[in-house]
Backbone as ProteinMPNN parsed JSONL, in Angstrom:
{"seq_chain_A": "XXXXXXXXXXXXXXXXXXXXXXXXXXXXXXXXXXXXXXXXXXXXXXXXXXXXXXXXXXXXXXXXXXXXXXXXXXXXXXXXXXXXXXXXXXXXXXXXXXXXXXXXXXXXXXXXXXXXXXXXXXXXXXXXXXXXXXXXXXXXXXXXXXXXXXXXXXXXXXXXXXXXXXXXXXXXXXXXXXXXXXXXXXXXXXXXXXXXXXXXXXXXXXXXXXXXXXXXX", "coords_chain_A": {"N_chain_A": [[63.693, 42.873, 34.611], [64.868, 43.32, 31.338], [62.527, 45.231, 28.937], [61.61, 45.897, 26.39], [59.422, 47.806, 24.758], [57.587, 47.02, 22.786], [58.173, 43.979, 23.302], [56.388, 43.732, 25.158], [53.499, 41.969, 26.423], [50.773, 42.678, 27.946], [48.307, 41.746, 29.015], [46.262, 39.84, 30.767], [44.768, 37.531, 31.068], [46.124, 35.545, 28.902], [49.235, 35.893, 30.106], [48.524, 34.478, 32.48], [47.649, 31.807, 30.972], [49.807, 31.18, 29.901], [51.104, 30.164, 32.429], [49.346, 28.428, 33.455], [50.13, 26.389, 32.017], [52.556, 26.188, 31.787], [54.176, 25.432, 34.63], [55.724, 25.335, 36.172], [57.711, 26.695, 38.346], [60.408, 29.159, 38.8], [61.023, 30.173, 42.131], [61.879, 32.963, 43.442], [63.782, 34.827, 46.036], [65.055, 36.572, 49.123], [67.354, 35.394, 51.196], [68.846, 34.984, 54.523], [71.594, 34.751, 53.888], [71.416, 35.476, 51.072], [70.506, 35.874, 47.912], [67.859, 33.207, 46.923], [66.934, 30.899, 44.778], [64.509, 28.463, 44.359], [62.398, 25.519, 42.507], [59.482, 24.972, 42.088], [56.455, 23.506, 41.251], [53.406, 25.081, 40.363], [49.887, 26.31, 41.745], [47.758, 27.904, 39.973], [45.499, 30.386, 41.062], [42.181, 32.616, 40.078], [41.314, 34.124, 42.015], [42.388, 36.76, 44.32], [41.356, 39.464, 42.123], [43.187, 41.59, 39.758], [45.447, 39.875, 39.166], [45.633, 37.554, 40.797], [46.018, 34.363, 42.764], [49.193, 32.584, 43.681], [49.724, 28.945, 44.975], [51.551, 27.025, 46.26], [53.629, 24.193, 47.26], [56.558, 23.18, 49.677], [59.108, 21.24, 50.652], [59.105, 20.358, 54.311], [61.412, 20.431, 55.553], [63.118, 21.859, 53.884], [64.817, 25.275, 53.864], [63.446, 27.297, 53.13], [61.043, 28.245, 54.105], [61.1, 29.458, 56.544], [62.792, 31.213, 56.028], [63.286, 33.664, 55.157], [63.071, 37.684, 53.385], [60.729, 38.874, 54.561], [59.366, 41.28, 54.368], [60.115, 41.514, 51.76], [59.364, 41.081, 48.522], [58.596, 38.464, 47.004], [59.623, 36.692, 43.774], [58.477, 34.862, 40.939], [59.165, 33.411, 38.434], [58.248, 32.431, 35.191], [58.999, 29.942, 32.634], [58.416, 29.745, 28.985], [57.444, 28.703, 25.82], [60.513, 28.401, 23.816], [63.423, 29.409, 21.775], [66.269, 29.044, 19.175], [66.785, 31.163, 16.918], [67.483, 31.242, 13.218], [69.297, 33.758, 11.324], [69.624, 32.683, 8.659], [67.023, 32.373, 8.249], [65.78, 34.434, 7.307], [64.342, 36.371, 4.799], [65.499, 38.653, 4.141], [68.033, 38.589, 4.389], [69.507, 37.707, 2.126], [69.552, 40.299, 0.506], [70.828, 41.953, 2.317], [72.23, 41.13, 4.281], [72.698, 41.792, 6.676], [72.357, 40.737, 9.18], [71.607, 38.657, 12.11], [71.831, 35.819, 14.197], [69.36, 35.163, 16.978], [67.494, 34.696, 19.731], [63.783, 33.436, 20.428], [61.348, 33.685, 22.923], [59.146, 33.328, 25.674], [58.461, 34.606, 28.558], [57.301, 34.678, 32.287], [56.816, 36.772, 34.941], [56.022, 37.299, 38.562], [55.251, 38.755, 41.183], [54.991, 39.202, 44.388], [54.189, 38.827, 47.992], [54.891, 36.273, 50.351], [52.74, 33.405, 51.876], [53.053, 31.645, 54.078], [51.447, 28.465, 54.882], [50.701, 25.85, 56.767], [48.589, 24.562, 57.644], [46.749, 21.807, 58.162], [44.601, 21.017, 56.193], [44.193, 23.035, 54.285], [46.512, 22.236, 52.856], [46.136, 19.531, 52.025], [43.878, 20.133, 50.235], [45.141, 21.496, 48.179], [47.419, 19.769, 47.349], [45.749, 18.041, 46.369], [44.765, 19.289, 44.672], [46.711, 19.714, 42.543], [47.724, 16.961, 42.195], [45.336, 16.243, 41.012], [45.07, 18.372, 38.558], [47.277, 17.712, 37.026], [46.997, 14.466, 36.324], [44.391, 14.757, 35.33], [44.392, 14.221, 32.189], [45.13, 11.753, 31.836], [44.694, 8.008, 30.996], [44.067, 6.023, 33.269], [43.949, 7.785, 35.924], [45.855, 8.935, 39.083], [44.438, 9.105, 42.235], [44.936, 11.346, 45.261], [43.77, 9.915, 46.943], [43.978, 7.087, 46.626], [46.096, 5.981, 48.099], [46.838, 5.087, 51.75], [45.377, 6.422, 54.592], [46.636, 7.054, 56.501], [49.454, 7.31, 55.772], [49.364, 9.127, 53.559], [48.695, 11.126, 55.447], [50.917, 11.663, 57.112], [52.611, 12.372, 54.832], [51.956, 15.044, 54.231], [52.531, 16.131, 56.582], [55.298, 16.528, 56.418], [55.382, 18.416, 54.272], [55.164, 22.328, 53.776], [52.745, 24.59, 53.067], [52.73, 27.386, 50.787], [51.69, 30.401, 49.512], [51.035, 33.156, 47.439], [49.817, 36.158, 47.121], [49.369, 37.876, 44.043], [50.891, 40.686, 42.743], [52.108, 42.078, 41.159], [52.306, 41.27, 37.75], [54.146, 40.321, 34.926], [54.626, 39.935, 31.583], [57.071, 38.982, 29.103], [57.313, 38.669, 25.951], [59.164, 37.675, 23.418], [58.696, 37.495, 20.078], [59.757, 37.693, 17.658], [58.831, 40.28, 16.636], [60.453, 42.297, 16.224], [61.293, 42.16, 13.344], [60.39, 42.721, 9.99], [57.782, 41.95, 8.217], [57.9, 39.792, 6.45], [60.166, 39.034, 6.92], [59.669, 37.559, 9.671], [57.481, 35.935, 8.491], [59.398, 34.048, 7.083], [60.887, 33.048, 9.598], [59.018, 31.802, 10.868], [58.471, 29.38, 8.851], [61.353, 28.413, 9.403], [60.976, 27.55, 11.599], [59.3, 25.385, 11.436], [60.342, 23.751, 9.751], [62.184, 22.482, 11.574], [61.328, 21.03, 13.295], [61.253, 20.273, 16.266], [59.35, 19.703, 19.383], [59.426, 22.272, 21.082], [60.212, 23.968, 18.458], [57.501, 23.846, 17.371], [55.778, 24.921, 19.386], [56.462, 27.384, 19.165], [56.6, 28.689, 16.296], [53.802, 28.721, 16.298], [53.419, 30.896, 17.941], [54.994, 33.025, 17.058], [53.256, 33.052, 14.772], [50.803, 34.126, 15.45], [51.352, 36.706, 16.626], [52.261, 37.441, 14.26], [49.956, 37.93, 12.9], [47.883, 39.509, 14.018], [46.304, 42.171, 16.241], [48.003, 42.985, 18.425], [50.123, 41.764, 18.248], [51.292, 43.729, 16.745], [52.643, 46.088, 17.451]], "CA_chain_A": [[63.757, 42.288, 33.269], [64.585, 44.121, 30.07], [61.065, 44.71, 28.52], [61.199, 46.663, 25.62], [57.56, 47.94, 24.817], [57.128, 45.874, 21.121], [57.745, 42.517, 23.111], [55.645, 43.523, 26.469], [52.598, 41.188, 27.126], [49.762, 42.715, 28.932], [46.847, 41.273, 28.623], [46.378, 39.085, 31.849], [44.381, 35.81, 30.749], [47.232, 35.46, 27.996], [49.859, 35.408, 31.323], [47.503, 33.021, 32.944], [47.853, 30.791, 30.092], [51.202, 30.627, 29.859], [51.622, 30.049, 33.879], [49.103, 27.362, 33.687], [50.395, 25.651, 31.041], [53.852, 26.022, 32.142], [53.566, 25.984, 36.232], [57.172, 24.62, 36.991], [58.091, 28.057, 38.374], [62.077, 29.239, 39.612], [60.971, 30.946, 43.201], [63.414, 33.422, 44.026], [63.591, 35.047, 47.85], [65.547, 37.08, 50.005], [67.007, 35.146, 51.99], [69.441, 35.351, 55.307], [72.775, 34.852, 53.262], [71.208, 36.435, 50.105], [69.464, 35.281, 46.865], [67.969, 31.837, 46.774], [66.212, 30.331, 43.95], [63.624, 26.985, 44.599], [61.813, 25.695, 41.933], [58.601, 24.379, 42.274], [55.478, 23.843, 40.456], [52.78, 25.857, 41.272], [48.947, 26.646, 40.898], [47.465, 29.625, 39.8], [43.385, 30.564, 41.305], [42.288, 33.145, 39.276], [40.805, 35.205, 42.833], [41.555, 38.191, 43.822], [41.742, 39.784, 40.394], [43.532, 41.102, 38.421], [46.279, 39.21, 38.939], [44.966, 36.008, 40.99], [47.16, 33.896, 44.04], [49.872, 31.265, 43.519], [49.747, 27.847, 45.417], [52.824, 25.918, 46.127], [54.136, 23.422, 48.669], [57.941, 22.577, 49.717], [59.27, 20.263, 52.031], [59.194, 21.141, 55.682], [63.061, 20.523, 55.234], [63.605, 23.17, 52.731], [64.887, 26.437, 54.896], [62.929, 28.511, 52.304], [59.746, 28.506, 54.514], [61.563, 30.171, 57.483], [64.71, 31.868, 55.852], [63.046, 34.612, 53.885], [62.631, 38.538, 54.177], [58.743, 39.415, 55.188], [59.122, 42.826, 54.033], [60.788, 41.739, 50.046], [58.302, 40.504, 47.648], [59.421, 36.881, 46.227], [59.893, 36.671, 41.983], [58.387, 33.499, 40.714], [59.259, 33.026, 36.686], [57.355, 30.971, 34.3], [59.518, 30.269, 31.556], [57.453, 29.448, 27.719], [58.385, 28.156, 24.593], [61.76, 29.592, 23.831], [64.142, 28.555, 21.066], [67.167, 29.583, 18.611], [66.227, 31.409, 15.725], [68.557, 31.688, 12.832], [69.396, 34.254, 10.633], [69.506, 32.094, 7.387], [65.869, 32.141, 7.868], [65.294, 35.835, 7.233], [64.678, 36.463, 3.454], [66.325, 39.619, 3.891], [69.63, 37.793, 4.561], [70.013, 37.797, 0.64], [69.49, 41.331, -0.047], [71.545, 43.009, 2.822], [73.163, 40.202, 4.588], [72.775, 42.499, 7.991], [71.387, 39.812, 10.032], [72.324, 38.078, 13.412], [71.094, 35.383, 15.108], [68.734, 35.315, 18.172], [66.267, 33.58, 20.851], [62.773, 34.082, 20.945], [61.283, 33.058, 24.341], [58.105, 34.184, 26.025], [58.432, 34.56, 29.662], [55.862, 35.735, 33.125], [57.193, 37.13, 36.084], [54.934, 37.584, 39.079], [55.888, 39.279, 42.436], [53.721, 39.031, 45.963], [54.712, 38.54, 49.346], [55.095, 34.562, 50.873], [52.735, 33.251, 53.251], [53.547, 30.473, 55.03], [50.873, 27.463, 55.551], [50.474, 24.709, 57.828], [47.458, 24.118, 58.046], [46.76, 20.12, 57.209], [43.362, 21.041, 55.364], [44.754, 23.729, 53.504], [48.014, 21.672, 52.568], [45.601, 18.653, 51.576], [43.299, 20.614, 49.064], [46.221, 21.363, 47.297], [47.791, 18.791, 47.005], [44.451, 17.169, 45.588], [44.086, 20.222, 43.504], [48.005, 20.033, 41.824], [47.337, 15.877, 41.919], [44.13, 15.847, 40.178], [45.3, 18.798, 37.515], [48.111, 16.565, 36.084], [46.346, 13.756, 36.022], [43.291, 14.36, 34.316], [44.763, 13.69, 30.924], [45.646, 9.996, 31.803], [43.898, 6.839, 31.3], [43.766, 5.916, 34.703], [44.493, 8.787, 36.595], [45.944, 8.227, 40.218], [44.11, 9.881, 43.278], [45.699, 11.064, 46.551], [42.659, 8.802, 48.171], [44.476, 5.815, 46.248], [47.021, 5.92, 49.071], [46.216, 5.04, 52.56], [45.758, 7.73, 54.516], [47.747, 7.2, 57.445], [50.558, 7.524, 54.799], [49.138, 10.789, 53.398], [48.713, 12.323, 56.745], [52.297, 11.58, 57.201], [53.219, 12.708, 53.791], [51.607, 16.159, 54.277], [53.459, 16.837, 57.676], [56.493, 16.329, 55.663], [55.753, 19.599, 53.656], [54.719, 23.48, 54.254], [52.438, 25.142, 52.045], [53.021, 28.556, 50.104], [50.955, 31.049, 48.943], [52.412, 34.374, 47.143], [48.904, 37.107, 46.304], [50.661, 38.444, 42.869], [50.887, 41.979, 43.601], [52.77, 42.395, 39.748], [52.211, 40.348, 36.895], [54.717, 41.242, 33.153], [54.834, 39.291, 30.732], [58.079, 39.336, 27.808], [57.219, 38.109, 24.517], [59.761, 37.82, 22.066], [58.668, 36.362, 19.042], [60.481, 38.288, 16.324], [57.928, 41.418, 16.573], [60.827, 43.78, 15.748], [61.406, 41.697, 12.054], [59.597, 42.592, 9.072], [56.443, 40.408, 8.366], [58.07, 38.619, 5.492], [61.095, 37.791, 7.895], [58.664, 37.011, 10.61], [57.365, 34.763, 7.454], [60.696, 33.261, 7.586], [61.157, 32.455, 10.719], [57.51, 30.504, 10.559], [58.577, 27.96, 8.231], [62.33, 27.677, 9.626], [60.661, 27.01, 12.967], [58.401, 24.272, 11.319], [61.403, 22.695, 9.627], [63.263, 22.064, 12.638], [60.352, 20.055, 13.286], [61.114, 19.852, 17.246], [58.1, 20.843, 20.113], [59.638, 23.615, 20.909], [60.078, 25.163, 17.229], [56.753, 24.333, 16.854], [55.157, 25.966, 19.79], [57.293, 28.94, 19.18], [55.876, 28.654, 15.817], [52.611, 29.163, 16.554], [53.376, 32.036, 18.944], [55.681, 33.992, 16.082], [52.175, 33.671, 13.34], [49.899, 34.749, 16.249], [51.478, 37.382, 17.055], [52.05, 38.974, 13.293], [48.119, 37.908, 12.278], [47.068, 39.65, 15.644], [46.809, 43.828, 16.098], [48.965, 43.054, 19.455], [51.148, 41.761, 17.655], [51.832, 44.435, 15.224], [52.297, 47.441, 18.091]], "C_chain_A": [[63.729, 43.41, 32.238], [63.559, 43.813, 29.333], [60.885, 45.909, 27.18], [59.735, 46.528, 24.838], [57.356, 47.064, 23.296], [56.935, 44.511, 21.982], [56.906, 42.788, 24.503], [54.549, 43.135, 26.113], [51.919, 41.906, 28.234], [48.729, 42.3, 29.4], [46.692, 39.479, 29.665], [46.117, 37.5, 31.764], [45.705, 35.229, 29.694], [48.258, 34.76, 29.176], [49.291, 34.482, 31.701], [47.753, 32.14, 32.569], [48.886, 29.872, 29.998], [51.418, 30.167, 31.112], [50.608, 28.659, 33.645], [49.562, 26.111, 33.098], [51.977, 25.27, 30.992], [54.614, 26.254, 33.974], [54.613, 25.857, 36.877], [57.463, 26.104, 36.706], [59.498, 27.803, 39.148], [61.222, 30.514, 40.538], [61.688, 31.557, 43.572], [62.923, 34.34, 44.976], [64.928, 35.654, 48.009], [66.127, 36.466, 50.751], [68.473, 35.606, 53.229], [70.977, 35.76, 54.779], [72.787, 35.016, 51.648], [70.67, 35.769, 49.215], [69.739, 33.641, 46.801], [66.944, 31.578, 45.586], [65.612, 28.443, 44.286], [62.712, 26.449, 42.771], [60.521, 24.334, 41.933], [57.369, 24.565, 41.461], [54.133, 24.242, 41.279], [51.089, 25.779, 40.589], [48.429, 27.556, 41.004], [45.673, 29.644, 39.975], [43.775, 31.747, 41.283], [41.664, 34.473, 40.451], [42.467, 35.667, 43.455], [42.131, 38.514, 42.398], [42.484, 41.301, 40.878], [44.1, 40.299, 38.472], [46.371, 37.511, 39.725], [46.266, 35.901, 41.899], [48.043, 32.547, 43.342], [50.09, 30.282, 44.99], [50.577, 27.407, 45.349], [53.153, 25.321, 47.47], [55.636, 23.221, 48.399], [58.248, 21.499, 50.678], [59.535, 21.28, 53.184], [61.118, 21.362, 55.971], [63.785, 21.629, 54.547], [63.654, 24.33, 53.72], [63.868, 27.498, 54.192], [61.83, 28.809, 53.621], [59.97, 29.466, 55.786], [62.215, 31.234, 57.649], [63.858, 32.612, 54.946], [62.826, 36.059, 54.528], [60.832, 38.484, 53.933], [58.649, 40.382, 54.251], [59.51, 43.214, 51.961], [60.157, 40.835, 49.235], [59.597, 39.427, 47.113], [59.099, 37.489, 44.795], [59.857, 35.282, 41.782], [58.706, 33.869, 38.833], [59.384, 31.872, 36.046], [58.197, 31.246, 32.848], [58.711, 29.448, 30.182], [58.052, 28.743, 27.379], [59.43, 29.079, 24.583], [62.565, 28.461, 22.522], [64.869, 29.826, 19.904], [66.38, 30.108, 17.437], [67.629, 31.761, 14.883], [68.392, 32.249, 11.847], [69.022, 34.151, 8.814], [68.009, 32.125, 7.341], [64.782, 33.363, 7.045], [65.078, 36.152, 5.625], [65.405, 37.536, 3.248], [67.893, 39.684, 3.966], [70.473, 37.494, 3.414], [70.092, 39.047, -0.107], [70.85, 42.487, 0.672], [72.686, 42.351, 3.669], [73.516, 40.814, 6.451], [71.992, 42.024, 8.943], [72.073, 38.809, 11.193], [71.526, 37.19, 13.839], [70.281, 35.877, 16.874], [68.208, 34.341, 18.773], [65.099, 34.278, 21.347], [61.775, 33.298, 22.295], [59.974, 34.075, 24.974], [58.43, 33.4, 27.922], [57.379, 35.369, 30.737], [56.854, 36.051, 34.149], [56.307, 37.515, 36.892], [55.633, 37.425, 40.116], [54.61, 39.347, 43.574], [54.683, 38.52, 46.866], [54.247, 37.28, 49.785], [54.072, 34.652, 52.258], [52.718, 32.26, 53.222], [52.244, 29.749, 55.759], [50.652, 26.376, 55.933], [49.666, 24.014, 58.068], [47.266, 22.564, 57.516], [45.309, 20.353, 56.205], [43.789, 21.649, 54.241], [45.641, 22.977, 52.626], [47.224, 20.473, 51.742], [44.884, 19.166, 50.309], [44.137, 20.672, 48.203], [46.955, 20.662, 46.4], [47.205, 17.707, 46.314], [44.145, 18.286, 44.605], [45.332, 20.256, 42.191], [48.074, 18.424, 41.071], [46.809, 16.07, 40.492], [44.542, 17.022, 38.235], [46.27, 18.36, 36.436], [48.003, 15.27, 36.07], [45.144, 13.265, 35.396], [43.337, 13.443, 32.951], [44.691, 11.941, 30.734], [44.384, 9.012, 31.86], [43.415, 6.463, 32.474], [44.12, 6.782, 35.397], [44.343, 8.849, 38.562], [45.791, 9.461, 41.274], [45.189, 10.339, 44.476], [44.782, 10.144, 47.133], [43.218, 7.085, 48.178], [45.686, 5.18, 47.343], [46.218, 5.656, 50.156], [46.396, 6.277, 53.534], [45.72, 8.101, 55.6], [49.661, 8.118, 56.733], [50.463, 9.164, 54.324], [49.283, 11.803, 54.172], [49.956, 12.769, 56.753], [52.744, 12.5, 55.716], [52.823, 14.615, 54.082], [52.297, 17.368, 55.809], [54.416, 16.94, 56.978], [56.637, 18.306, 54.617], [54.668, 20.648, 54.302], [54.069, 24.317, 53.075], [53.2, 27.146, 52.016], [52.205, 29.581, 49.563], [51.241, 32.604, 49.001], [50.324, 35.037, 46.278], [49.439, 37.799, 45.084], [50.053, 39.823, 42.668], [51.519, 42.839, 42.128], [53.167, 41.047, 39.312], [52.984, 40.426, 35.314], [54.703, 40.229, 32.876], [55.914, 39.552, 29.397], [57.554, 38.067, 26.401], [57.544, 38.495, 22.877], [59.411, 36.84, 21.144], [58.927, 37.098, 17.56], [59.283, 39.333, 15.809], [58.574, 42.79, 15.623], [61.879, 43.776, 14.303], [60.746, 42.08, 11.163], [58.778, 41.864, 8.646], [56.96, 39.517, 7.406], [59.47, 38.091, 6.098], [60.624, 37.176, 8.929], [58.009, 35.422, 9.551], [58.244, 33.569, 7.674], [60.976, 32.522, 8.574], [59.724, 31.073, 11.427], [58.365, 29.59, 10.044], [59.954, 27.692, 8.555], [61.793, 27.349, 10.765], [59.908, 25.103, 12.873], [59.538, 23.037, 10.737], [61.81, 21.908, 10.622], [62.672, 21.115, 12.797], [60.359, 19.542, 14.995], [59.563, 20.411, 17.992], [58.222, 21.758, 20.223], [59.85, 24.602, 19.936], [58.303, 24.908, 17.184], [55.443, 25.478, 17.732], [55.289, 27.474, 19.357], [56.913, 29.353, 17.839], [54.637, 29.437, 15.017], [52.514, 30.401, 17.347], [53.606, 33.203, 17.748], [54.566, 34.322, 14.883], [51.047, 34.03, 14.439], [49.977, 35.931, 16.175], [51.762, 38.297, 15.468], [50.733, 38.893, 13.249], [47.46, 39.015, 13.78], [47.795, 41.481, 15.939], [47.81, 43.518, 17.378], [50.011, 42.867, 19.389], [51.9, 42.521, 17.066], [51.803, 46.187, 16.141], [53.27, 48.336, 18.15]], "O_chain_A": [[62.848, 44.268, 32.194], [63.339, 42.661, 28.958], [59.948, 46.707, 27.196], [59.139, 45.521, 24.455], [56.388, 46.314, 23.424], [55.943, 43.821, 21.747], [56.75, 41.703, 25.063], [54.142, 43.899, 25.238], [52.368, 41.813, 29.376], [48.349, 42.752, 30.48], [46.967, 38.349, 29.262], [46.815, 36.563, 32.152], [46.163, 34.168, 30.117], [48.292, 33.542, 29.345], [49.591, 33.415, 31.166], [48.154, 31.281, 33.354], [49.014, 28.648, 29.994], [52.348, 29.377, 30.946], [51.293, 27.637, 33.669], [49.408, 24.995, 33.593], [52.5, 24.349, 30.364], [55.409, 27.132, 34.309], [54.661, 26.175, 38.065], [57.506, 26.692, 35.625], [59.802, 26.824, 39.83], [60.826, 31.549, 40.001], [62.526, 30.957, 44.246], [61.754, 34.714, 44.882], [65.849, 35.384, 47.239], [65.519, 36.745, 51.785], [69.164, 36.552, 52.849], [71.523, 36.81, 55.116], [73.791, 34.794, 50.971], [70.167, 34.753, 49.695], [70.769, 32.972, 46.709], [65.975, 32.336, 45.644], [66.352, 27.464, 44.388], [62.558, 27.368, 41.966], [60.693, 23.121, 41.808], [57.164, 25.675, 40.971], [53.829, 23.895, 42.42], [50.848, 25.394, 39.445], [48.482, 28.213, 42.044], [44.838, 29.098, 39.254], [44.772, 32.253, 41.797], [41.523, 35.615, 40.014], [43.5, 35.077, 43.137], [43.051, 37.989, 41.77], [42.379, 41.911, 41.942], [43.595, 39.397, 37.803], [47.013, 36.554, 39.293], [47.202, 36.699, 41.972], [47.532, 31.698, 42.612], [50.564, 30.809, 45.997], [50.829, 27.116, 44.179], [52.975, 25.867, 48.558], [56.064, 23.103, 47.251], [57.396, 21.02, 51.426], [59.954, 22.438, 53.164], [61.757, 22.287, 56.474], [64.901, 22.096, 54.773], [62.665, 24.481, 54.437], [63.559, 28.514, 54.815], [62.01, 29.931, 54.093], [59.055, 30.24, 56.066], [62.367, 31.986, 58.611], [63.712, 32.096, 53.838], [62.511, 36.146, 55.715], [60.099, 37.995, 53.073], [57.835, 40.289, 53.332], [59.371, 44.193, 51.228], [60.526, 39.665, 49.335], [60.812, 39.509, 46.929], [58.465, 38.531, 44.631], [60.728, 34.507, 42.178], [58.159, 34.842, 38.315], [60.081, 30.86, 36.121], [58.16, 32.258, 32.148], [58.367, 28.312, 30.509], [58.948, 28.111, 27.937], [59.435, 30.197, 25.098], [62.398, 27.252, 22.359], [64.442, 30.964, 19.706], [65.389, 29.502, 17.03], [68.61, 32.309, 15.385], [67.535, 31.781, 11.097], [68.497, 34.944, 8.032], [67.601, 31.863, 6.21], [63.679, 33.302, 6.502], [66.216, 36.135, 5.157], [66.046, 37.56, 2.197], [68.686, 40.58, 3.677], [71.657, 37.157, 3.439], [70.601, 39.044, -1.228], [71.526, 43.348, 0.108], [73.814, 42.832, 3.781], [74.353, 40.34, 7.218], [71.096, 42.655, 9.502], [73.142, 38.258, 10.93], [70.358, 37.562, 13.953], [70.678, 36.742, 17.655], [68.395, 33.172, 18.433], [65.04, 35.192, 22.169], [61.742, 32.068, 22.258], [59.877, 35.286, 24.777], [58.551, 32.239, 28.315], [56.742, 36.365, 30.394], [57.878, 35.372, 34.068], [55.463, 38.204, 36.319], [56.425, 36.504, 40.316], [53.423, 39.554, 43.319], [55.729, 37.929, 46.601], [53.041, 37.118, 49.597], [54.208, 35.373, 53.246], [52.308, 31.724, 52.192], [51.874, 30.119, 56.873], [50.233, 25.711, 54.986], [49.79, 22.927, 58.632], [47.7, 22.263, 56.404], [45.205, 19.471, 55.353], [43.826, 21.004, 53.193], [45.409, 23.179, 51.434], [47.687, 20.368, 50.606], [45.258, 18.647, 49.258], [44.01, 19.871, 47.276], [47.13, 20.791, 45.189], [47.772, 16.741, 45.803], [43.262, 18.124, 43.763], [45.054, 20.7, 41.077], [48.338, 18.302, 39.875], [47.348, 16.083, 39.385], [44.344, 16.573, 37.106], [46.133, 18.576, 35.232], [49.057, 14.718, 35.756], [44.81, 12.135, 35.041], [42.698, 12.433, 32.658], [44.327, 11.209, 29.813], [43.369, 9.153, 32.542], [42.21, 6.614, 32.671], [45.251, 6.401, 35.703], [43.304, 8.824, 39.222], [46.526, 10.447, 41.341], [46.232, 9.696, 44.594], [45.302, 9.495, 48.041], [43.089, 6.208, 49.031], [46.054, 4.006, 47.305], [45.009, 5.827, 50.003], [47.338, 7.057, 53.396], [45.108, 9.093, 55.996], [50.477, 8.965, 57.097], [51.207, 10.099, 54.617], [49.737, 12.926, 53.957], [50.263, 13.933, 56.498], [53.368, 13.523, 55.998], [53.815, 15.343, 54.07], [52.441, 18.578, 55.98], [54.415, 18.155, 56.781], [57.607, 19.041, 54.435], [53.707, 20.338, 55.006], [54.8, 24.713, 52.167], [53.833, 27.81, 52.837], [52.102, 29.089, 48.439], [51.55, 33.251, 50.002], [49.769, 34.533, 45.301], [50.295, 38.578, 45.504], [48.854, 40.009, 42.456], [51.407, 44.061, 42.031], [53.826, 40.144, 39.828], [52.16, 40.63, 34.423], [54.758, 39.358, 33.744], [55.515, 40.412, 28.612], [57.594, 36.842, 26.289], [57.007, 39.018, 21.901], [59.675, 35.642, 21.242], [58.236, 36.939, 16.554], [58.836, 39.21, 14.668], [58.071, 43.659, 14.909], [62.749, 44.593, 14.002], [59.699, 41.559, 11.548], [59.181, 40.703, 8.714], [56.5, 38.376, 7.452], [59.886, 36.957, 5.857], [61.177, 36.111, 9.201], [58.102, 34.236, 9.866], [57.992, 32.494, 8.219], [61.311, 31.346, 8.429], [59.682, 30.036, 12.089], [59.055, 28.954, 10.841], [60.235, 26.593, 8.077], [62.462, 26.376, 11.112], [59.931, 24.139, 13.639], [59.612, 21.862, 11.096], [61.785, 20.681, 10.526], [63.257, 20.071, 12.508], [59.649, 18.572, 15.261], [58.803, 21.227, 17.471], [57.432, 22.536, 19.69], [59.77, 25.805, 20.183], [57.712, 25.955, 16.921], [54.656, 26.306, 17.273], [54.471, 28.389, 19.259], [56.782, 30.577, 17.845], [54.453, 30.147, 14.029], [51.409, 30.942, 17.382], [52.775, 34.069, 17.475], [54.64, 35.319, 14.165], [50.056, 34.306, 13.764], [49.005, 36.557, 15.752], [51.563, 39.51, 15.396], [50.178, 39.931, 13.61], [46.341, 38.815, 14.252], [48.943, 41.924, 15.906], [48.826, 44.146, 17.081], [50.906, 43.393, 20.052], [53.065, 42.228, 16.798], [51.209, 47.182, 15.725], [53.063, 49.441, 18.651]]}, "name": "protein", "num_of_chains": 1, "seq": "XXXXXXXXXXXXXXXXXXXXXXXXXXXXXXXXXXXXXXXXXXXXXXXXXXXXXXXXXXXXXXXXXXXXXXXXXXXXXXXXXXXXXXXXXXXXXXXXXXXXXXXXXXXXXXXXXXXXXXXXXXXXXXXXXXXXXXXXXXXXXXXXXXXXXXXXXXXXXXXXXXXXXXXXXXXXXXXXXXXXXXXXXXXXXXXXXXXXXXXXXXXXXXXXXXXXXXXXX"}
């Protein structure tokens, strides 16, 4: 990934954040007849440190679990808020008129080697741990126990767990860092116009990041 040092992201709990908060990861692999991409959602436990393990299951169907190299670290990427930014928003767009559109987009990348588990205990926690984390929110929020669990058993042969130690963790975060703070200004309140989720996460990322010395590096 092109990472020029203004938009690099180091600062690990930050990554974290974004991965938990955005967990539907694109898995990409090695595999026999050459790059495959999966994409699955994943969960992130925060041992060993720094950079913590990712959790994921596929179907036992999926060749991924078999068809990969051993020896070539997988590339999972968590993609953010992301969205168009336009020029007209820049106040300097009236003085010099030397202004282009863009897309600011905060992305993670995180590399570790695949292992491959089977285990039905293992495969069950999981699956009660990926359950239960997108379901908290809800009114009624629906167990795996709510099933019977003949059915479950069955359901859990059906897939092969995943687990990738993240071995390298970057983070890219463009949010108009390498603008002037009063076009950075700009791009605040055309983001809020737009008035979609994604301008407004993106938003909130673009006045973080001027108010904030990390921002301003």
């Amino acid at each position: 990934m092109y990472l020029p040092r203004h938009f690099e992201e180091t600062d690990v709990e930050v990554l974290h954040q974004l991965v938990r908060a955005h967990p539907f990861g694109a898995l990409v692999t090695l595999a026999a007849s050459g790059l495959e991409a999966n994409h699955v959602p994943f969960l992130l436990q925060a041992d060993p440190p720094p950079y913590g393990t990712l959790h994921a299951h596929i179907a036992r169907a999926n060749p991924l679990w078999h068809d990969f190299a051993r020896d070539v670290q997988a590339l999972v990427i968590f993609q953010g808020p992301q969205t168009f930014v336009s020029p007209s928003w820049y106040p300097s767009k009236k003085e010099t008129a030397k202004v282009v559109p863009t897309w600011n987009y905060a992305v993670v990348h995180a590399r570790g080697h695949i292992r491959v588990i089977e285990d039905p205990a293992w495969l069950r926690a999981h699956v009660e741990g990926l359950t239960n984390r997108h379901e908290a929110e809800r009114p009624a929020p629906w167990k795996v126990t709510d099933a019977p669990v003949d059915y479950i058993e069955k359901m859990i042969a059906a897939i092969v767990g995943l687990e990738i130690p993240v071995s390298q963790l970057v983070g890219k975060w463009k949010v108009s860092q390498n603008r002037p703070p009063r076009d950075r200004e700009g791009v605040i309140e055309g983001l809020k116009r737009d008035g979609t989720d994604a301008a407004a996460a993106m938003a909130s990322m673009v006045h973080q990041a001027l108010h904030s010395t990390r921002g301003n590096r």
